[in-house]
C-alpha positions in Angstrom: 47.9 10.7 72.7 47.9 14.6 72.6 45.1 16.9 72.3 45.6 17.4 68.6 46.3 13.7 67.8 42.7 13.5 69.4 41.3 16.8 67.7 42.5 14.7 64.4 40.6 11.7 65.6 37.1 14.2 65.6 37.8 15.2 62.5 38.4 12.3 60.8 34.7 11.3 61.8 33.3 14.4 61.9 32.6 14.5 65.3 31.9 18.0 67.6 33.1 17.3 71.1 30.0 16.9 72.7 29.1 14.1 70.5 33.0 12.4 70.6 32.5 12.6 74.2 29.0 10.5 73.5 31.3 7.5 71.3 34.0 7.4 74.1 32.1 7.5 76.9 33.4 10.1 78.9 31.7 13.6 80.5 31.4 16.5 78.2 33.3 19.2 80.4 36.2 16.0 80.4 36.6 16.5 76.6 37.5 19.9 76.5 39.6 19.7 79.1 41.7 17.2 76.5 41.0 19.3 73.6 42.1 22.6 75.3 45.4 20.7 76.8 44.3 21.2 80.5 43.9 18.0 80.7 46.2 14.8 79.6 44.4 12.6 77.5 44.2 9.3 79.6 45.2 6.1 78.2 41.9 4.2 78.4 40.7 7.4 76.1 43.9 6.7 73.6 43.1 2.9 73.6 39.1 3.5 72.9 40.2 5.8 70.1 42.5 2.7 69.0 40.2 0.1 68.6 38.4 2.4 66.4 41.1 3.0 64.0 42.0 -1.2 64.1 38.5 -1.6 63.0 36.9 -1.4 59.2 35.5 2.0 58.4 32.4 1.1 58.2 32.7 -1.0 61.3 33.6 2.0 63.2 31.1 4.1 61.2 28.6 2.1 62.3 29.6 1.9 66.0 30.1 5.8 66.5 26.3 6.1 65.0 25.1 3.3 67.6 26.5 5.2 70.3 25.4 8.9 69.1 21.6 7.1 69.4 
């Protein structure tokens, strides 16, 4: 996964980086390093952000607001 495959994944959801790095679990300065291309995004990151797109919208919907709680 690249950093706009991943910048596409926030958008789909609607999601600013601070709260995507919420839903995947990972530290805040971590996600920009992704989304600026410093960083390559792992694949534990790419494989979280696949098992949201396997599952029903509004199972995933669901989940992301869970974990923005």
């Amino acid at each position: 996964m690249n950093k706009e495959e991943l910048q596409n994944w926030l958008d789909k959801w609607s999601l600013q980086p601070t709260d995507a790095a919420k839903v995947l679990r990972v530290n805040k300065s971590k996600m920009s390093e992704f989304l600026s291309g410093t960083r390559k995004v792992p694949v534990y990151i790419a494989a979280h952000i696949e098992t949201f797109d396997y599952l029903a919208d509004s199972k995933a919907k669901k989940s992301i607001e869970k974990r923005l709680k």
